[in-house]
C-alpha positions in Angstrom: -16.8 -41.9 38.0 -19.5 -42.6 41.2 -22.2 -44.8 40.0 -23.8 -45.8 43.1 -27.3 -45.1 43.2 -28.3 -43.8 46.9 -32.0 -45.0 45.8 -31.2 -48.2 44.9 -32.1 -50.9 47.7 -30.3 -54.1 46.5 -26.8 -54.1 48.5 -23.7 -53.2 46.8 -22.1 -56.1 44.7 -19.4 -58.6 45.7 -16.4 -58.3 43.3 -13.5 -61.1 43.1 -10.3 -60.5 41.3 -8.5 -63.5 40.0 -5.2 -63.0 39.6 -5.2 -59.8 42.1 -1.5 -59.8 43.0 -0.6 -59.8 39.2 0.6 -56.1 37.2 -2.9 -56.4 35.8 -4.8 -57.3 39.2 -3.2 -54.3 41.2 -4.7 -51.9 38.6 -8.1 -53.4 38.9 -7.5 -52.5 42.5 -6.7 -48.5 41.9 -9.5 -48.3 39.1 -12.2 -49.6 41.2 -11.1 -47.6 44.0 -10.6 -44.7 42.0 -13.6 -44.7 39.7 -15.4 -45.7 43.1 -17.3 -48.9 41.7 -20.0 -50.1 44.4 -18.7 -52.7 46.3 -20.3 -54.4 50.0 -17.1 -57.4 49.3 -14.1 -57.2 47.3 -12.2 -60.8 47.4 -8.9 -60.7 46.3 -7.7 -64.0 44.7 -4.6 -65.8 43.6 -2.4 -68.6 43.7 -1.2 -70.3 46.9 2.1 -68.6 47.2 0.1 -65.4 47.0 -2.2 -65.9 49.5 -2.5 -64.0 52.5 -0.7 -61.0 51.3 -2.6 -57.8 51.8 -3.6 -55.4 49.2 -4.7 -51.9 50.2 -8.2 -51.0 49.4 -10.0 -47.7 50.3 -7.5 -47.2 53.3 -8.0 -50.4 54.6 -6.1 -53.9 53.7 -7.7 -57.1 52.0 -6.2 -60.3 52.3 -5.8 -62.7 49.5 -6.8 -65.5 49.1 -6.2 -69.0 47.6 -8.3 -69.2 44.5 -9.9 -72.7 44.3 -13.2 -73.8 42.7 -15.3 -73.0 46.0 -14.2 -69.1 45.2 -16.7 -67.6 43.6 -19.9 -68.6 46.1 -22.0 -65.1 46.0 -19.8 -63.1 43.9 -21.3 -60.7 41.3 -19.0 -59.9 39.0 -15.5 -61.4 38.4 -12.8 -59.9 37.4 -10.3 -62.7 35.7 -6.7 -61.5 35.1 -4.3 -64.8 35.4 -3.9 -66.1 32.0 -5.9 -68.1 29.5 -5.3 -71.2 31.1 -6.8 -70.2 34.6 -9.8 -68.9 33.3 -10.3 -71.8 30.6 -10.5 -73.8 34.2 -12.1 -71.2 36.7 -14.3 -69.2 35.0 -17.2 -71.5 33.9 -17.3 -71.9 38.5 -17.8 -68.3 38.7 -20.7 -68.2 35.8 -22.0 -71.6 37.8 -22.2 -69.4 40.8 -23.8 -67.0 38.7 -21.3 -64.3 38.7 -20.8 -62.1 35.6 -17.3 -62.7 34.5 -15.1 -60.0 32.3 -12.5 -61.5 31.5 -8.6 -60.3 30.3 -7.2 -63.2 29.1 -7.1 -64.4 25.4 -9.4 -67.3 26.2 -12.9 -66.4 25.2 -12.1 -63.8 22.9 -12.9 -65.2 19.5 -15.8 -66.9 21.0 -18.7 -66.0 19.1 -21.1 -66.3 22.4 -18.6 -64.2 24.3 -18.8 -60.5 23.5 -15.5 -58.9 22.9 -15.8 -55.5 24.1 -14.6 -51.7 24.3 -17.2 -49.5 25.6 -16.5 -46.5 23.4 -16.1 -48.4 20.3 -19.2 -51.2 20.5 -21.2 -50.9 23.8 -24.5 -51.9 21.8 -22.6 -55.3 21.4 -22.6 -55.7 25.3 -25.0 -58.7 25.2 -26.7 -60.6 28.3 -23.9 -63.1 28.4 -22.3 -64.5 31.5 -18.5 -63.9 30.2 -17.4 -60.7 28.6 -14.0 -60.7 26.9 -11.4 -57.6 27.3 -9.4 -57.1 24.2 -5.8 -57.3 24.0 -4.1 -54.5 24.9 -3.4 -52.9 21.0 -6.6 -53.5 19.8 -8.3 -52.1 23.2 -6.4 -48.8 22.6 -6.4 -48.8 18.7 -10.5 -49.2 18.8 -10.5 -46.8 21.1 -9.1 -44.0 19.9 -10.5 -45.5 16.3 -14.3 -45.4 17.1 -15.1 -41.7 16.6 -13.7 -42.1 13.4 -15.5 -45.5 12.4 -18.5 -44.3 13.6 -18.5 -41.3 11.3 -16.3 -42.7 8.0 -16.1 -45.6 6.3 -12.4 -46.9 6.9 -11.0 -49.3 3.9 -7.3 -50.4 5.2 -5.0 -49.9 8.6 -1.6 -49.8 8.4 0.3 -50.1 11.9 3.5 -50.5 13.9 3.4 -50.9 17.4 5.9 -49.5 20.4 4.9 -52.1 23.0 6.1 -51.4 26.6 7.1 -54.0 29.3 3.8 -53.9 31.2 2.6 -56.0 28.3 4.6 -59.0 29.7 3.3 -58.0 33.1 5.4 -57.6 36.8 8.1 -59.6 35.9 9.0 -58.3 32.6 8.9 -54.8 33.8 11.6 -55.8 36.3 14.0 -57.1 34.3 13.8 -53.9 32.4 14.7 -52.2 35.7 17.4 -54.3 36.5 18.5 -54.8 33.3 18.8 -51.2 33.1 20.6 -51.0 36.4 22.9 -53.4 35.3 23.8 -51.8 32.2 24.3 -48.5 33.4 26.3 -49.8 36.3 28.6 -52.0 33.1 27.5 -55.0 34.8 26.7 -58.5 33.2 22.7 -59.5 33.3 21.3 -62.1 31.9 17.9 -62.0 30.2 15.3 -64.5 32.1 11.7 -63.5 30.7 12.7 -62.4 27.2 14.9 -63.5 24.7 16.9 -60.8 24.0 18.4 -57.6 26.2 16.0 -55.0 27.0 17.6 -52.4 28.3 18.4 -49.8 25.5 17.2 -51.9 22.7 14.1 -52.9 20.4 12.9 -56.4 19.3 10.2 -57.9 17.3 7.4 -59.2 20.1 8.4 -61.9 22.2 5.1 -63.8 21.5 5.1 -67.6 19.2 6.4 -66.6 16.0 4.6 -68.6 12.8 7.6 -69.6 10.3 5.5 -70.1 7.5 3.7 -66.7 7.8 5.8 -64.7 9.6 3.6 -63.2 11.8 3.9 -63.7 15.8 0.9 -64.2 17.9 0.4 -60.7 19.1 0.0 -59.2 15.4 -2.7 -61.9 14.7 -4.3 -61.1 17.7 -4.1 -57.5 17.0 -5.8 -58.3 13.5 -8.4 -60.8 14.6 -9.5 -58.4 17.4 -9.9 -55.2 15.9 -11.9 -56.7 12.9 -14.1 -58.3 15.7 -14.4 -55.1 17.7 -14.9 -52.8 14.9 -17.6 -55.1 13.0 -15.3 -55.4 10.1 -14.3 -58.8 9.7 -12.5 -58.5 6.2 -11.3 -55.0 7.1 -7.5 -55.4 5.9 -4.9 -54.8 8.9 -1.3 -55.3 8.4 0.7 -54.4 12.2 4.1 -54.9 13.5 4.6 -55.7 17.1 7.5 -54.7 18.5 9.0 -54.7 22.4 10.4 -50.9 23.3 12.2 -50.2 26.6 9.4 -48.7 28.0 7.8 -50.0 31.6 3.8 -48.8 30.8 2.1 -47.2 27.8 2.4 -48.8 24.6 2.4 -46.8 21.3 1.1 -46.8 17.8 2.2 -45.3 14.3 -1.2 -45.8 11.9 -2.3 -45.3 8.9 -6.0 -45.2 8.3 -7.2 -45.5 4.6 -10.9 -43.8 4.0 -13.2 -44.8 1.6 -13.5 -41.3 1.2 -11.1 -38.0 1.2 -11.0 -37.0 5.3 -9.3 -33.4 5.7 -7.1 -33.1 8.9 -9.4 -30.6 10.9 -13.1 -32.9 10.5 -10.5 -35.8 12.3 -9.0 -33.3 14.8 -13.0 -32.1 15.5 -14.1 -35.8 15.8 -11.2 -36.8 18.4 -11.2 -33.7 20.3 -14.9 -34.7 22.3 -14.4 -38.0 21.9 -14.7 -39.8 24.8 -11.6 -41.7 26.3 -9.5 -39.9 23.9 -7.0 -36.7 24.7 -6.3 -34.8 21.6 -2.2 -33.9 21.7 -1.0 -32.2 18.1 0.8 -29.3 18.9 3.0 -29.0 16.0 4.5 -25.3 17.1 5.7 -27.0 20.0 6.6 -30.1 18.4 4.9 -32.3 20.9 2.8 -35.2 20.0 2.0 -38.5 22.5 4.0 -39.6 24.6 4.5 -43.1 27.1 5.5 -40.6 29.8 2.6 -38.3 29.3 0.3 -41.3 29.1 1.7 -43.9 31.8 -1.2 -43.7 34.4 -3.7 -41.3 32.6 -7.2 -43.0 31.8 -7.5 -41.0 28.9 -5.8 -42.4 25.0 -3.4 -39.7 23.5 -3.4 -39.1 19.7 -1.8 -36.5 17.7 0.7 -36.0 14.7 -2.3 -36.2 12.5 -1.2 -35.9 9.0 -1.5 -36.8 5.6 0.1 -39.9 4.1 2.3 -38.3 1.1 3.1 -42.0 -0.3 -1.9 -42.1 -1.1 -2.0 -39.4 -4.0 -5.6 -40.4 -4.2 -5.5 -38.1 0.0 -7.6 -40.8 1.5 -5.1 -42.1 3.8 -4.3 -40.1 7.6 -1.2 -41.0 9.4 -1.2 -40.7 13.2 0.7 -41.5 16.6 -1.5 -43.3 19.6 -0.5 -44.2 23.3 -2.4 -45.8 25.7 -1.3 -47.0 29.3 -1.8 -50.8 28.8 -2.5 -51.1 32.4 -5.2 -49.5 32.4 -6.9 -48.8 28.9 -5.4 -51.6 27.5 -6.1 -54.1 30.7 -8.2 -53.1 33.7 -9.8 -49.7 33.2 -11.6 -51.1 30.1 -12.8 -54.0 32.3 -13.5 -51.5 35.2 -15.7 -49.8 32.2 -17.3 -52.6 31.2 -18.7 -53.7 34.5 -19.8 -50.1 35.4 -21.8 -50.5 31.7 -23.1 -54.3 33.0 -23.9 -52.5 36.6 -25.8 -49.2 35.1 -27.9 -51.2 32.9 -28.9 -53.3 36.0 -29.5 -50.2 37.7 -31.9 -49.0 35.0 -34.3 -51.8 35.6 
């Protein structure tokens, strides 16, 4: 996607990314590059054992730097991808500066001045605000695939379980599933470090804080809380199950949408197959249905094995399989999306 505007006259922006050496930040990288998002300065940030790396950037390399409070002096828009805790600190120095944060942490979202945001799903809800919140990664790939549906039916209930890959956890996790791996295919001895249990060649509920009382872990309510914000629904009930598969990218879901209403298969095959950001994949002849390896660095969400639910009589309840890259739809192409919104709308003016 080129949205440069030869006739506009203001000078490309200046975009930071905090946290650029990150799983997370290295995809923000690609996508801008790749979707070619106008850029006169891109300053690449991190911690101080990060800095002065160099990151390759439109055949040339950037050098990173230390990210301190003095960062963000005439930066535009500010990509924030280092954890809750480092934007709870950094951010409100960016918005001083007046840059235009969007940020992929779990620290604004629930903010009701922060807009929570998926550009397919709720654009309109893409308010003047100096931070913008990206979702988690489920519930950016859920709405996703979810809003040509929403936006034509009324949905009463979803019903999920998630296949979450190790890109979730970021770098590190997704090397200890490689040399986990190795080590297990070699007979070798490894000891876990970033999880709690094996990965290689085995599933577990997600590693995040589990609640005793409720049972739930903090992904699920996350999961919840988000798609209910995103969707506009905030009693919509959700029940999900988060669970770690030994997968490096592309993260998975098995739903079940209720209706208000009877939906028949083909009107939900029609809706998804021009919807935008979404890759239709049912081909039951061939038995294929979405996959983490046809989906690991595609832009597009994959959904298919759209079915009825045989345990609804009443036949308002559709059973399908999602998978998203959470690098990218699930991290930085949906922030990537919402500053080429922020920047089109500028461009309008």
């Amino acid at each position: 996607m080129n949205i440069q505007n030869p006739e506009r006259p203001e000078p490309a922006p200046v975009v930071a990314i905090v946290g650029a050496t990150g799983a997370v930040g290295i995809e923000l990288i690609r996508c801008l590059e790749a979707r070619d998002f106008p850029i006169s300065e891109l300053r690449l940030l991190a911690s101080a054992r990060s800095a002065g790396r160099r990151l390759p950037f439109k055949g040339r390399e950037v050098i990173v730097q230390e990210l301190t409070e003095l960062s963000f002096d005439g930066v535009d828009y500010a990509f924030f991808s280092a954890g809750a805790s480092i934007s709870l600190k950094f951010a409100p120095f960016a918005v001083a500066e007046g840059a235009q944060v969007i940020d992929n942490s779990s620290a604004f979202r629930m903010d009701e001045d922060v807009p929570l945001v998926v550009p397919e799903a709720n654009a309109e809800t893409l308010a003047d605000a100096p931070i913008v919140a990206n979702p988690n990664c489920i519930a950016a790939i859920l709405t996703c695939a979810l809003a040509p549906l929403h936006q034509r039916w009324s949905i009463t209930r979803l019903s999920m379980s998630t296949y979450q890959a190790a890109s979730g956890g970021g770098a590190e996790m997704m090397e200890e599933l490689r040399e986990g791996t190795r080590a297990h295919l070699a007979n070798e001895d490894f000891e876990p470090q970033i999880l709690p249990h094996p990965y290689a060649f085995n599933v577990f509920s997600h590693n995040s804080d589990l609640d005793p009382d409720t049972g739930h872990n903090g992904e699920e309510l996350k999961v919840i809380a988000e798609t209910r914000r995103i969707l506009g629904q905030p009693k919509l009930p959700i029940s999900v199950t988060c669970i770690r598969v030994p997968i490096l990218r592309a993260h998975g879901i098995a739903l079940n949408i209720r209706f208000e209403d009877h939906v028949c298969q083909d009107r939900i095959r029609d809706a998804l197959s021009d919807a935008p950001g979404v890759r239709l994949v049912d081909d039951r002849a061939l038995n294929h249905f979405p996959m983490p390896s046809d989906a690991s660095g595609q832009e597009d969400i994959l959904v298919g094995r759209i079915r009825n639910d045989l345990g609804d009589p009443s036949g308002r309840t559709t059973s399908l399989f999602i998978v998203g890259d959470q690098l990218l739809k699930g991290a930085a192409l949906n922030a990537v999306q919402i500053a080429e919104t922020l920047y089109e709308r500028v461009a309008v003016k």
